[in-house]
N, C-alpha and C positions, 0 to 999 in steps of 0.2 A: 139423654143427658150424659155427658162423657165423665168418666170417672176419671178424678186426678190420682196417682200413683207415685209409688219414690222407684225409682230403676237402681239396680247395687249389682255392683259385681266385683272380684278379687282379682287381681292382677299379679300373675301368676308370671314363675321366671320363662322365657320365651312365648312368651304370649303379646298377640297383637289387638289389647284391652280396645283402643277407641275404635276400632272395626268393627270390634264384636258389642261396645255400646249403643253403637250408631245403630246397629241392627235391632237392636233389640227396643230401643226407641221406637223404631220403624216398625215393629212386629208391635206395640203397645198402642201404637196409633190406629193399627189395622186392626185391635180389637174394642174400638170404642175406648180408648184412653188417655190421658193425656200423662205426661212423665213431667211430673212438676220439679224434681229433682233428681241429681243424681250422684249417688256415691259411690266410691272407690278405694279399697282399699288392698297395698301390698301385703302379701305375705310369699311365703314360701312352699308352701300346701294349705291347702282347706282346715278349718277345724273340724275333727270330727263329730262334733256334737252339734255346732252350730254354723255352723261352713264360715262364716266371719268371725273375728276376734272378737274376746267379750268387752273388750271399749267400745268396737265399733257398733256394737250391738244395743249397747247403750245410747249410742249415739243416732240410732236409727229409731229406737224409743220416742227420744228428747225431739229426733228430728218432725217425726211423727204429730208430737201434741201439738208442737207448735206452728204448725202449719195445717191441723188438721185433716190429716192424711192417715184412712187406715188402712190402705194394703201399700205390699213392699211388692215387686218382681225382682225376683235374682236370675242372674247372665247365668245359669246354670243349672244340670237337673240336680235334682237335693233328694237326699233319701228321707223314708218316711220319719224317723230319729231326726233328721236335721230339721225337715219342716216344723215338725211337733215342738222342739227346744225355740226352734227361732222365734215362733206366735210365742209360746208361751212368755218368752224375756223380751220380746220388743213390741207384745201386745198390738203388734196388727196381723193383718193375714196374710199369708203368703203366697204367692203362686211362684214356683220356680218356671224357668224355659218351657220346659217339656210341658208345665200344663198349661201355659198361656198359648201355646201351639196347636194345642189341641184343643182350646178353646176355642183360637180362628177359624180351625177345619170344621169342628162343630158347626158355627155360625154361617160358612162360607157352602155349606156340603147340600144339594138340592137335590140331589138325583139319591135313587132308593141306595143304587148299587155303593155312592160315597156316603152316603148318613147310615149304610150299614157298616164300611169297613170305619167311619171316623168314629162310631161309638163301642165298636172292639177294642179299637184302640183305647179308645179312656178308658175302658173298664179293665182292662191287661196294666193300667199308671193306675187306675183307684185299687187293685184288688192288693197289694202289698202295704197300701196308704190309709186303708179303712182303720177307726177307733171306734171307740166304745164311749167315746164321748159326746155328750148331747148336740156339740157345736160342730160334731162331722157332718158335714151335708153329703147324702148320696142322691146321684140323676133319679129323679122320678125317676123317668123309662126305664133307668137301667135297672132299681131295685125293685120294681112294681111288675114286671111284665116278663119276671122269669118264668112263671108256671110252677105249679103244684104247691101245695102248701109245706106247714114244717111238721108232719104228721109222722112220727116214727125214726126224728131224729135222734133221743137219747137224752135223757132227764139232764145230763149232763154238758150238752152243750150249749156255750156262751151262744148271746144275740151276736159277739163277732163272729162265732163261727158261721152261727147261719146266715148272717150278710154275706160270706163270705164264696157259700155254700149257694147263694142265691146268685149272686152274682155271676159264679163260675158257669151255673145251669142256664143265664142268661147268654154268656159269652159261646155258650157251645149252639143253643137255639138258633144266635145270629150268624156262628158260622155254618149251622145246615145252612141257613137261608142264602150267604153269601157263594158258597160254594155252587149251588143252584142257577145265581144269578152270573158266575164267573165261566160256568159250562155253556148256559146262553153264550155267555160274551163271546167264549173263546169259538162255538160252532157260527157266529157273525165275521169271528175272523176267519176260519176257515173258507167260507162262503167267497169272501173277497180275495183270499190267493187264490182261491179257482178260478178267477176272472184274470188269472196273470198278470197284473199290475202290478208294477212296484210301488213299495210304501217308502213315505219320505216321513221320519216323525221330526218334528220341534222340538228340544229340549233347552232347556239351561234357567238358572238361576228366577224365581219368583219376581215379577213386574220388570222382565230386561226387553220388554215388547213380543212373545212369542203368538198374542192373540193379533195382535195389531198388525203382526207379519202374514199370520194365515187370513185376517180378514180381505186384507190388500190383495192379496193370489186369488183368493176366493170371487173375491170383486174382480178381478181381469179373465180368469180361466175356471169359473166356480161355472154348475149348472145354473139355471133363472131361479131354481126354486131353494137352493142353497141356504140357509139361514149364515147370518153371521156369527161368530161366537164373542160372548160375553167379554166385552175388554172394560178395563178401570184402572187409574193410576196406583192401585193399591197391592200389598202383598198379597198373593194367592187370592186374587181374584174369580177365578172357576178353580174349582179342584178335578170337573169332570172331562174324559179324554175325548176330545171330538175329532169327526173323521170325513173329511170331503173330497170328492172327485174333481182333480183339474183335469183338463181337456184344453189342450193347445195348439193355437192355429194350424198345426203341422200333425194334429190327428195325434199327437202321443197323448196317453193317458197314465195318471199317479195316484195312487191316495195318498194326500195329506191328512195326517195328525198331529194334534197341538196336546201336550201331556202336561199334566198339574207341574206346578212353580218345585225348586228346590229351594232350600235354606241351607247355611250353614250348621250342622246337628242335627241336623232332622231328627226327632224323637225317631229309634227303634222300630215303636210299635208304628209309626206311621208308613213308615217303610215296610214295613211285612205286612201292614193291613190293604196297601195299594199297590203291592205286585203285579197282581192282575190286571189293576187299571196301567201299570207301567210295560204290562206286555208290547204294546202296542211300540215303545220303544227298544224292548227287547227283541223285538222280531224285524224290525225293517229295516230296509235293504240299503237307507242313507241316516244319518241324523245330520240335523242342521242346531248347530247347538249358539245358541241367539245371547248374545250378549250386551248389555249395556255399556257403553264403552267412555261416555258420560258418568259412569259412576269413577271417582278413585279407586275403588277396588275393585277394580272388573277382573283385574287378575286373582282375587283371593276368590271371585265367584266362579271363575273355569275350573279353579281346582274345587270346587266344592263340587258343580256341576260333575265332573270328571269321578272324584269321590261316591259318590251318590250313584252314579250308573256303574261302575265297578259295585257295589254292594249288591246290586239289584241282576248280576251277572252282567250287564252287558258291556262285555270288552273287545271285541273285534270288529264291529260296524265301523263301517265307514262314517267319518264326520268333515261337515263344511264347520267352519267357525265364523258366526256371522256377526260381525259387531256394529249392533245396533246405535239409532238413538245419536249418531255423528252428529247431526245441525245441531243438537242440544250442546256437542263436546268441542263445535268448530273447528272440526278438521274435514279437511278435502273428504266427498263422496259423490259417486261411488266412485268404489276405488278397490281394486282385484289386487293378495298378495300369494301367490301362484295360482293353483285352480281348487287351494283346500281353506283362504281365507277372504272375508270382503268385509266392507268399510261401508254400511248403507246408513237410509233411513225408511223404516218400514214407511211412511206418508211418503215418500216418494218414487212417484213409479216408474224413474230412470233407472232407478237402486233396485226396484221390483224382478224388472227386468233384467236385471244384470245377475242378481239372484234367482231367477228362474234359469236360466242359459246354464248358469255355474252346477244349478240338481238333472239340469237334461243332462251336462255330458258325462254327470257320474252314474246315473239310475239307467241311460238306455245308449249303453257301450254295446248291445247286443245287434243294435240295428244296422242294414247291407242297403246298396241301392239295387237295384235291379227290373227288367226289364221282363215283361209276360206278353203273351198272345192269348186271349180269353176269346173263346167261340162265342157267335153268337144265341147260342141257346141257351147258356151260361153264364146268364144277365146277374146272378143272384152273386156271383164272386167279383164281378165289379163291382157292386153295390157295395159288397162289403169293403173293397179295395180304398174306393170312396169315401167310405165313412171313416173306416179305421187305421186307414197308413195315409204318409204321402205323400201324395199323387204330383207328382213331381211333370209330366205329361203323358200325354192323352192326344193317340193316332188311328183312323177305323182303315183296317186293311180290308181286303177281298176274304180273307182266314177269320177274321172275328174284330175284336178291341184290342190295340196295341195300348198297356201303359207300365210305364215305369213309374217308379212308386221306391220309397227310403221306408223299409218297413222292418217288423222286428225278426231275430230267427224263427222264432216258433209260426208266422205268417210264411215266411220265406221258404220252412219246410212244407206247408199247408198246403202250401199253392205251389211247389219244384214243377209237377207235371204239367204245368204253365210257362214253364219259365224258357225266354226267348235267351236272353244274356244277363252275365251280371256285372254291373258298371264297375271298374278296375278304382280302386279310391286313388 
């Protein structure tokens, strides 16, 4: 059953309010909610006690009974003072941004390695939020499953301290576990630069089509046994980073990864609890950063996009800018605006195409053409010739196999004491 809600946010001077309502609409829907109303109110700065004025405060009360609606979501994180004053004078509940964010990662998170860093996260936004009051609700998991009891704490310490005290012995348990599961991760990545491939990751803005881009690649140049990843018209649909081998007609090979959604604000803790899962775009060698170009605000999402990977370090990669989602915006596609921007639609595999050509000629600038003479006892560097570059032609001399072949340097060097000529570009 969907819960109905009141959405509020304060409209602040240079601020772009119905962008950030509209979002956050859309972040209430994606957690099982509906936004029956919504209020707005100017000021100048926040109040510090109760982040809106005390009329409007009032008015979110009155708005309340009468519609029967008990929680409120506010366009903003609110401190533990501001939550506590605001339930208490307008008598519903409150969830600010930051924890209806993390309520969706919660809900959204499947994989061990994301239901460990999404509930670090909550408990880094609960552990300054905890009361002493009957109506705090703490996560089961988080407050049940720290370990040890409270044997030798001190006649004198409050039940807050030891929630707090509990909590904190939870948050360190989850990051041994995490730090365990982040050393796997990172010796899987290692694994795959040893195979010399370049990595291409997806990034940008939550639901702008980044699954629906890799499932299309996946589907033309994917191995048979490739799974597809989870796509849904919803915010942060996967949070977890998936990573697959293309292989295309011409024997080059990439891995693709698709990295969880961003938002504008991204809570903090969410970002330092998925570093590691963002590795994957911190380390590779293109980003294609996918845009929805059917949104009106595709430009406030590049800069967030943009934001978001500067936080996380990653400022020197190279980036395609792909703006997704055209047939929905009815503009010409595809459509190339030099070799660093394109105008597709991920369902269309004219635009696929045109987006695959656009990551060839920035990921395998390494590649020569050239010409070999392999003897024939020497079957075993054909085969490989064959499989993994290409083979552009193929002649049998009286000396062995003549073939020429568009192959990378590190092949090029492999095989020199092969090499007949090399084709002048």
């Amino acid at each position: 059953m969907t819960e109905k809600v009141i959405i509020a946010g304060l409209e602040l001077p240079n601020q772009d309010l119905d962008y950030a309502m509209q979002e956050l609409a859309a972040l209430v829907e994606a957690n099982n909610m509906e936004a029956t109303e919504k209020v707005i109110q100017k000021l100048d700065r926040p109040n510090p006690a109760t982040y809106f004025g005390s009329g409007k405060v009032v008015e979110l009360h009155e708005l309340g009974t009468s519609i029967d609606v008990q929680t409120l979501v506010v366009n903003a994180e609110l401190s533990p003072s501001q939550i506590r004053n605001l339930e208490q004078e307008s008598k519903l509940s409150v969830i600010d941004r930051t924890g209806l964010i993390l309520e969706i990662f919660a809900n959204r998170a499947k994989s061990r390695e994301a239901k460990l860093q999404v509930e670090i996260a909550k408990l880094n936004y609960q552990m300054p939020r905890l009361r002493t009051s009957s109506s705090q609700r703490l996560d089961q998991q988080s407050a049940g499953d720290a370990g040890g009891g409270y044997t030798n704490r001190g006649a004198g310490e409050t039940k807050l301290e030891m929630n707090r005290r509990t909590i904190q012995q939870r948050i360190n348990n989850l990051n041994h576990e995490l730090k365990e599961m982040t050393t796997s991760s990172a010796v899987q990545r290692q694994k795959r630069d040893q195979t010399g491939l370049p990595s291409v990751a997806l990034v940008g803005y939550t639901n702008a089509g980044k699954s629906t881009t890799m499932n299309g690649l996946v589907r033309m140049y994917g191995e048979s046994d490739e799974k597809q990843v989870f796509e849904k018209n919803m915010l942060f649909a996967t949070l977890d980073t998936s990573v697959r081998k293309l292989t295309f007609p011409d024997q080059k090979q990439l891995l693709l990864s698709d990295t969880v959604g961003f938002v504008s604000h991204l809570p903090h803790q969410l970002i330092k609890a998925f570093r590691s899962t963002l590795a994957e775009a911190a380390q590779a060698d293109l980003l294609v950063q996918v845009v929805d170009v059917s949104d009106p605000h595709f430009r406030e999402m590049i800069q967030t996009t943009n934001d978001t990977l500067q936080e996380i370090g990653v400022t020197k990669a190279p980036m395609i800018v792909a703006f997704n989602k055209a047939d929905m915006a009815g503009v010409d596609f595809p459509t190339l605006e030099g070799n660093e921007e394109i105008t597709y639609s991920a369902k269309d595999k004219r635009s696929l195409v045109m987006l695959t050509n656009m990551i060839k000629q920035k990921v395998f600038t390494g590649y020569r053409e050239a010409t070999f003479l392999i003897p024939f006892d020497k079957g075993q560097v054909v085969d490989y010739l064959n499989q993994h570059t290409n083979v552009l032609k193929t002649d049998y001399k009286a000396e062995g196999t003549e073939i020429t072949a568009e192959l990378s340097s590190e092949d090029y060097q492999r095989f020199h004491d092969y090499l007949v000529a090399e084709v002048e570009e």
